[in-house]
N, C-alpha and C positions, 0 to 999 in steps of 0.2 A: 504493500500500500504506500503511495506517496502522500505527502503533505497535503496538493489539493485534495488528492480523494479524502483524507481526514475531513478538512477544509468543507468542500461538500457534502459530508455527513454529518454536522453540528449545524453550519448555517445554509437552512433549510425554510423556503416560503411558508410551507404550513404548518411549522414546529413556531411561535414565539417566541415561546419558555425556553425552547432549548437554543435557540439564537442568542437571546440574550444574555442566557447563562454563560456560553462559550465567548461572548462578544466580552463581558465584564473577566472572565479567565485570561482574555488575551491581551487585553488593557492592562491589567495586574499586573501582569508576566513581563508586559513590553515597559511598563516606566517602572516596577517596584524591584525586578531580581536585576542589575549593575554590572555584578560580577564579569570580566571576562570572560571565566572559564569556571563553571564547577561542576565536578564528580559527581555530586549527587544533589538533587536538588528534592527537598520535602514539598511536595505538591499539597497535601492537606494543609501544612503548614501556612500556604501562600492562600490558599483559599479561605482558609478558617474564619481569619477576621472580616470577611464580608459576610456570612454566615447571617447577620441581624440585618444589615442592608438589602440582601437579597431576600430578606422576610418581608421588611417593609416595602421593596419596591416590585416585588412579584404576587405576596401575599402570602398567606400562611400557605394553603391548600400546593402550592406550585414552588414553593420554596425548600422542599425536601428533592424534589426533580432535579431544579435547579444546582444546586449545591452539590447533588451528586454527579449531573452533565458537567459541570465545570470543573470537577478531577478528571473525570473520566476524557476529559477535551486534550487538557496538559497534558495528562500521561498516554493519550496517544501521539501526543505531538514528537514526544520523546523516545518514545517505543518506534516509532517512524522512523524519525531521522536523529540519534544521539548527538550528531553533529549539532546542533542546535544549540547543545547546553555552550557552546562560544556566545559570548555575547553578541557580538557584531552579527554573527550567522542570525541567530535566534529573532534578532531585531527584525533586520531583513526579511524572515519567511514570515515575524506575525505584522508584519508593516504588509506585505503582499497579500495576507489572505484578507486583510479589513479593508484595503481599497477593492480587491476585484469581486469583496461580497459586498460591498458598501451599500449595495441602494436594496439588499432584503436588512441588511442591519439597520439601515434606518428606519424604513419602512416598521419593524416591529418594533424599536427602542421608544421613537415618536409615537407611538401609540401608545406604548406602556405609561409614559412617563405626562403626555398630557392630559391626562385623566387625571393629574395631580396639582394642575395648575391651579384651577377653582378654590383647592383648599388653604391656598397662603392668600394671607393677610396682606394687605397694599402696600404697606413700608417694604414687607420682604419682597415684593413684585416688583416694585422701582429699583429695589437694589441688587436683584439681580437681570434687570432690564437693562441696568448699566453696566453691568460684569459682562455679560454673554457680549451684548454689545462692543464692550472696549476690547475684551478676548478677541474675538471676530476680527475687527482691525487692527489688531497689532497694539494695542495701548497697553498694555499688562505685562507682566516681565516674566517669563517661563522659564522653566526649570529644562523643558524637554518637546517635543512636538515629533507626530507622527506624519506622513505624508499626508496621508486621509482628515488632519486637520484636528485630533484629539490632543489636547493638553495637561502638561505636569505641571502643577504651580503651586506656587506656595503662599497657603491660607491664611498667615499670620499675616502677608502683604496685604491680601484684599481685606482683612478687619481691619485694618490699620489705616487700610486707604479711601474706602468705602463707607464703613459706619462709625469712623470718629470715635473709636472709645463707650458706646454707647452697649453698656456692661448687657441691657436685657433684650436688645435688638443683636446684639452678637449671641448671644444663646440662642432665640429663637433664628436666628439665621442658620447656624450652625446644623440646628437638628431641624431643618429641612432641605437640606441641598441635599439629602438621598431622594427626595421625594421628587427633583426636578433631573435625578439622573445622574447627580455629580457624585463618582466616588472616593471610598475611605473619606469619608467626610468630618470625621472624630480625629482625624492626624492631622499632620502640619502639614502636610504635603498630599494634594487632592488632584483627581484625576477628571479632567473635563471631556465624554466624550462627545468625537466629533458632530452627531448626529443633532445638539442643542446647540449649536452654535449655529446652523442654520437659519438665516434671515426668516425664513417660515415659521420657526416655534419660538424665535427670543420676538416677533410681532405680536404672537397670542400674550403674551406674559402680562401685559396690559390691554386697557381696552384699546379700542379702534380709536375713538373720538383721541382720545389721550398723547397716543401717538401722532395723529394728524394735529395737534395742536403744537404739540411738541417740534414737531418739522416746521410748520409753517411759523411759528413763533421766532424758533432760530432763524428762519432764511428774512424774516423782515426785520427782528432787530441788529441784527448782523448789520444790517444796512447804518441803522444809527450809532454803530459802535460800542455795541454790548457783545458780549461771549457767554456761553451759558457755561455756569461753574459746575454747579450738579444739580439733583433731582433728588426733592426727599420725601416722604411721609412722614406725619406724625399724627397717628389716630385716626378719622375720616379726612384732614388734608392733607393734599397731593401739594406741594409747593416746589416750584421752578425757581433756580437762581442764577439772577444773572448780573455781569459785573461789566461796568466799564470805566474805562482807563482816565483820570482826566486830567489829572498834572505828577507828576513825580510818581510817588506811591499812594498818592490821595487814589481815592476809587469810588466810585457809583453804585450804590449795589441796587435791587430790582428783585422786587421778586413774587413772583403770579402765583396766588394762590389758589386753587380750583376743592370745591367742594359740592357734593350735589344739595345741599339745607345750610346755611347760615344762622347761628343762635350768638348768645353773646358767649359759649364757649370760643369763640375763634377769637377772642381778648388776649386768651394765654399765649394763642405761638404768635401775634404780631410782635413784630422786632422793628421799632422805630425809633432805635438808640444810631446815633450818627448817619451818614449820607445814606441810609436804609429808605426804600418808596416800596408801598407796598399794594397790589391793587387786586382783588377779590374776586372771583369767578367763581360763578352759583347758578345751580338752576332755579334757586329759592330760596326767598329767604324770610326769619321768620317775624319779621314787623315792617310796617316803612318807618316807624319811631328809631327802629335799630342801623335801617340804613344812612336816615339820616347823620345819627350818632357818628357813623362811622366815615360817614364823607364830612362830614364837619372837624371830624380830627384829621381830616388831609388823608383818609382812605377812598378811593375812591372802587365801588360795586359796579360790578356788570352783572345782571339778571338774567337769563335767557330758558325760555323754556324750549326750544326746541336746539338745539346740537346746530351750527352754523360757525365754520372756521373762518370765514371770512370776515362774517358780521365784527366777529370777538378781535382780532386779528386789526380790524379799521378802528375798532374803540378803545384798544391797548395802544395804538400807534400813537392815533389823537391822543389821549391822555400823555405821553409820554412826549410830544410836541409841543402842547398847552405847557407843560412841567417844564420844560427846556429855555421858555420864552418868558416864564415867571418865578414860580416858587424854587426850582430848580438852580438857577444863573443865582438867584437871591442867596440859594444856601451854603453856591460854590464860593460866592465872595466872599460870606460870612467867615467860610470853612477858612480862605486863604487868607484873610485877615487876622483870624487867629493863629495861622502858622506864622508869619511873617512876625507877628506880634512876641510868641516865642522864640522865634532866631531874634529878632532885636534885643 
């Protein structure tokens, strides 16, 4: 038996479970065993600790299958060809079986894994909206990378880089990235397969509307000199940050906040300590006593009952034009009157 025929008896159109069991075995094997060269390699060993991962993201009933396809994949791989146990060799044939099976691996991986999406909570959606996404472009720093596009990276970067220290949003972060397909997700070093990196499933991760506001937001304030810094949740708000440049290390900051109901909880996350502008995006909201309030403090609401990127898109622009030719210029002289004031 050669390797493909192995190959073609694990990843297999009408087997899932046993696709995917083999697919996560091959991943393991290609970024976690280093070695150049060893005698003997413990296969249960290498598999063990996905053992809980492969429960949660196959299920109970399919996770005893699993777990036993995924020895049984290795140690034919090995029984096959012993050359393999060379690092460099071993790379090479499981880099070749995951490209020329690529498109049934995905095909069942993507399946599994978005039936998981619904259940994260909107902070962890944006933040890993922004991962898949920066991964996808090259913006994250890897440890390792396969041709087919699956990544080794290191977890303590993206806490570090992505949620700020934010001790209970990195827990819950953590014990969900098996649910979205990322593995070893409990080590410091995790395994992104290629298959979610796919522009098609990091687009489901948020809604539609979200996304198209997102793009069109960037492409028009680009135009006046803003950049978007990041994208965060906190609770029911989705908040956009954007920064721009306007003398030295002075800066602008902006930042659209979209929620579907307005109450007077949205008091807590406003941040209107220095050059901060903040402007509210709602399908609803719950008084016009409360809107008032809030444009009278130099907030200013958009309401919209029905989803229209453009409408939002011309009223964000406008406001932020009206700001530039008033209250805006007013608070940059301020600002630099008080810098000037201190170097004197």
């Amino acid at each position: 038996m050669t390797i493909k025929e192995v190959a073609n008896r694990y990843f297999t159109k009408d087997d899932p479970i046993k696709t995917v069991a083999s697919y996560i075995a091959l991943l393991v094997l290609r970024f976690e065993r280093r070695s150049n060269y060893e005698k003997i390699i413990n296969v249960e060993e290498i598999i063990r600790p996905l053992k809980p991962e492969i429960n949660i993201l196959l299920g109970p009933s399919a996770s005893f299958k699993a777990y036993e396809t995924a020895i049984m994949f290795i140690e034919e791989l090995f029984k096959t060809d012993p050359e393999i146990l060379e690092a460099e060799k071993r790379f090479k044939k499981l880099e070749e079986i995951e490209c020329e099976k690529y498109s049934i691996i995905r095909r069942h991986y993507l399946t599994i894994v978005e039936n998981s999406i619904n259940e994260l909570r909107d902070p962890i959606k944006f933040t890993l909206f922004k991962i898949l996404n920066d991964l996808r472009y090259g913006k994250v720093h890897l440890i390792d990378r396969t041709c087919a596009g699956s990544c080794y990276i290191s977890k303590i970067d993206l806490l570090s880089r992505y949620l700020e220290n934010n001790i209970n949003l990195i827990n819950e972060f953590s014990e969900n990235l098996i649910k979205v397909g990322i593995l070893k997700s409990n080590y410091l070093r995790i395994i992104v397969p290629a298959p979610i990196l796919e522009e098609s499933f990091i687009k489901k991760i948020i809604r539609r509307e979200d996304r198209e506001l997102i793009s069109n937001l960037d492409s028009a304030l680009m135009m006046l000199g803003f950049y978007k810094e990041k994208i965060e949740s906190i609770e029911e708000f989705r908040i956009i940050n954007y920064v721009k440049n306007i003398e030295g290390s002075i800066k602008f900051r902006l930042r659209i906040i979209t929620t579907d109901k307005v109450s007077k909880s949205i008091e807590k996350i406003l941040n209107t300590k220095g050059n901060v502008f903040n402007i509210i995006l709602t399908r609803m909201i719950e008084s016009e006593k409360l809107k008032r309030d809030l444009e009278d403090s130099g907030i200013p609401v958009i309401v919209y009952e029905n989803f229209n990127s453009k409408y939002i898109i011309d009223k964000i622009v406008k406001i932020i034009l009206e700001l530039s030719s008033t209250t805006y210029l007013k608070n940059v002289k301020e600002l630099l009157e008080d810098v000037l004031e201190i170097l004197m």
